[in-house]
N, C-alpha and C positions, 0 to 999 in steps of 0.2 A: 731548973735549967742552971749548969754549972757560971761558975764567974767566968767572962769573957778575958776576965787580968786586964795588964796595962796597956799602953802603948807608949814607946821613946818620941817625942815631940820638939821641932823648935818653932817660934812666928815665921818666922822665913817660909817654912817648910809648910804651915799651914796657906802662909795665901800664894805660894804656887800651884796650890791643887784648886785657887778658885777660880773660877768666869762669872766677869763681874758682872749680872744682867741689867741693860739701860733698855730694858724693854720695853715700858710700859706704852700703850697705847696716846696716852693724854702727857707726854711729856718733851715740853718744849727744847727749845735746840739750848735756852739758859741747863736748866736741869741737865741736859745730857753733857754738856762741858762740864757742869760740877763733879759729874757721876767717870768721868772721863779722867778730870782730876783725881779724886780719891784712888781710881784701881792704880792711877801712876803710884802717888801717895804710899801708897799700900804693896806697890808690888805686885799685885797679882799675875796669875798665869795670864789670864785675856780679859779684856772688856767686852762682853758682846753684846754687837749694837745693833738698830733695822739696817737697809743696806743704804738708805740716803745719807745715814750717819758716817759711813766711810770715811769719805774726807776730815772730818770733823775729828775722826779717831783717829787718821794716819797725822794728822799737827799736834792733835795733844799727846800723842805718845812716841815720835820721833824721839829718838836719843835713850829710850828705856827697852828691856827686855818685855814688856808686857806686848800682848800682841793682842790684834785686833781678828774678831770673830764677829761675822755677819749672819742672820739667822735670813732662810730663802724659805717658800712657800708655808712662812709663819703668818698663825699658830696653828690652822685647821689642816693641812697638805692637801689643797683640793686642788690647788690649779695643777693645769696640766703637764706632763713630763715634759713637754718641748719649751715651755715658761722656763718652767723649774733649773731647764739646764741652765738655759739662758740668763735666769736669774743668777745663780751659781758663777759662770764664767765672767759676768761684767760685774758683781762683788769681788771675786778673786784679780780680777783686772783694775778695778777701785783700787786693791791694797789689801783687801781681807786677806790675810793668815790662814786663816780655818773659816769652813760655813758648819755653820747647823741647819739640817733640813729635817722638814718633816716629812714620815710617811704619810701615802695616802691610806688612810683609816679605816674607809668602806670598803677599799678595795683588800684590806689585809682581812676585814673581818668578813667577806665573802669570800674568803680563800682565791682568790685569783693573783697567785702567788708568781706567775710567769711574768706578770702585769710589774707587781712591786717589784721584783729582782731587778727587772730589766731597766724601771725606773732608778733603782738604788746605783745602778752599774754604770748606766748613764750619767749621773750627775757626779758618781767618783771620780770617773771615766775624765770629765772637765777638770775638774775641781784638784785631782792631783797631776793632771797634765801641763797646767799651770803653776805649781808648785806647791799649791795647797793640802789642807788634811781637812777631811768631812765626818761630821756627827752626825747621827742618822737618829733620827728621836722619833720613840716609839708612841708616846702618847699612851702609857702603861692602865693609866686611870679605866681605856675603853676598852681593856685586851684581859683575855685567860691567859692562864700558864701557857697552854698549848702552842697560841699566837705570839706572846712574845719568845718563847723558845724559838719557833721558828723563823722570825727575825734575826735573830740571833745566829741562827747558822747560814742564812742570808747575807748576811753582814759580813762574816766570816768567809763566806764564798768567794766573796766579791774583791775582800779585803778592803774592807772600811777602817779608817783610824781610831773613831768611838761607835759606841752605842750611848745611845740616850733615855733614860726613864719618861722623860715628860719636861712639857713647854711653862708647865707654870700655870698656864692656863685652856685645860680641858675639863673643861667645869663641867664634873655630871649630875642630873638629876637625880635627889636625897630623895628620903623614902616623906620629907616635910616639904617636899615642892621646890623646895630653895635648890639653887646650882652651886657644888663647891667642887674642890679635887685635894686630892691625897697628896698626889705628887711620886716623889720615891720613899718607897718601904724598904725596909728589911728584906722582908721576902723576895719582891722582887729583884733587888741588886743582888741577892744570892742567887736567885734563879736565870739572871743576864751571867753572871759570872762563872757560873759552870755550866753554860751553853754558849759559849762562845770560843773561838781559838785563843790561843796564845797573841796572835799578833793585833789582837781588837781589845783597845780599853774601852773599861766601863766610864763614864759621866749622869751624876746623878745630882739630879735639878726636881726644883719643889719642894718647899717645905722643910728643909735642910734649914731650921732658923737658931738652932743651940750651938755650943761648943760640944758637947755630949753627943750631940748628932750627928755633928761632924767629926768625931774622931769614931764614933763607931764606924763611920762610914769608911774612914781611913782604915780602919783594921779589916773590914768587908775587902778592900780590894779597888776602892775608887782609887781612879785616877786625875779624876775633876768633881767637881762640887759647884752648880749654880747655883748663886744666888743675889739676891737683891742687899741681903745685910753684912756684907761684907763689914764692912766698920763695928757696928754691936757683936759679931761671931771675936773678930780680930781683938777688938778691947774688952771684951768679956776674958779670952783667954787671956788675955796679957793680966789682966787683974788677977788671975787662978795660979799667975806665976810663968806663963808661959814665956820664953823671952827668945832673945837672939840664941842661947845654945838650948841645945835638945834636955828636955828633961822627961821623967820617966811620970806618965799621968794614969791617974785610974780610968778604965774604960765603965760606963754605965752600961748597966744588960739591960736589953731592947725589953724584956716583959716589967722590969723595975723603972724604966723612962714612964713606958706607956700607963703607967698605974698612977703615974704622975701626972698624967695627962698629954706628956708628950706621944713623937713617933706616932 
């Protein structure tokens, strides 16, 4: 596999393509203002929080460009599309910027494809009625090529603002019993990226823990990168020389990462 060459970088430039996730399940409202704090700190593109965090994120982040993204029918997308909307419009009426929603899963992998559209179309439907921009997160870990392709032209139909790899946490069962997940690959962000329109970014969340991962991602074609390590991604680069102007960095090839143990 040929060298992938470099890419022109500056700090700036890398924590605008982040969403900083204050996801986690067990973490109190101390933790979420800390986590609130840093993406200020930091600059990133969004902080994305559950949706009671709203508040919480429209005071700590008055007065900065960093915006606030609320995640609706996370992590599993089960509940029902008339929730989901309604989830969707009183986050965007909160103060959310952006939602990230999930699809429904079982219904993508039973192909009842009428079912997802018309869900995906609906919560757009609010969501940029309002002013907003929606991520549509695929939950890649449980899907074939075939399935997220077709999301992807879903997305596209619809006109959604992003596409999404995965929640971070679609843990599937290992061939040792244990639950883990991938997240976003290679593969996949290549295979979202040439089935989608021009006017749909990609956002690729999970697993994204290096600078090396994250700038292949950048030469991939993301336009967002979740993650939880925003600070080790950001001062790892800065220590490699990364800085306020752009400088020209080598890219690591995805088969040379992975032999590494990465990707």
């Amino acid at each position: 596999m040929p060298s992938p060459g470099t890419i022109t970088v500056s700090l700036p430039q890398l924590a605008k393509l982040i969403d900083h996730s204050l996801l986690q399940p067990f973490f109190t409202d101390g933790q979420i203002d800390a986590g609130l704090t840093l993406a200020r700190d930091y600059k990133v593109a969004a902080a994305c929080v559950k949706p009671y965090s709203i508040p919480a994120a429209k005071a700590a982040l008055a007065g900065s460009d960093v915006l606030v993204c609320a995640v609706i029918g996370f992590p599993h997308g089960n509940s029902t599309t008339e929730i989901k909307v309604a989830e969707a419009a009183a986050a965007v009426r909160a103060g959310a910027e952006e939602i990230d929603m999930v699809v429904n899963v079982g219904k993508v992998l039973g192909g009842q494809w009428e079912y997802v559209a018309d869900e995906i179309k609906a919560i757009n439907d609010v969501v940029v009625a309002q002013g907003g921009a929606l991520k549509v997160i695929f939950e890649n870990d449980f899907l074939e090529h075939q399935y997220i392709a077709r999301l992807c032209q879903i997305c596209t139909d619809v006109g959604v603002a992003f596409v999404k790899t995965s929640t971070g946490y679609g843990f599937v069962k290992q061939r040792s019993g244990q639950y883990d997940y991938v997240g976003a690959t290679v593969p996949h962000v290549k295979l979202m990226k040439e089935s989608c329109g021009e006017g749909v970014k990609i956002k690729a969340a999970g697993g994204v823990r290096s600078v090396d991962e994250f700038l292949y991602m950048m030469h991939l074609g993301v336009s967002r990168i979740g993650t939880s390590g925003t600070a080790a991604i950001l001062e790892e680069a800065r220590r490699r020389g990364i800085g306020d102007d752009p400088v020209e960095v080598k890219l690591v090839d995805p088969v040379e990462y992975a032999q590494g143990g990465g990707y």
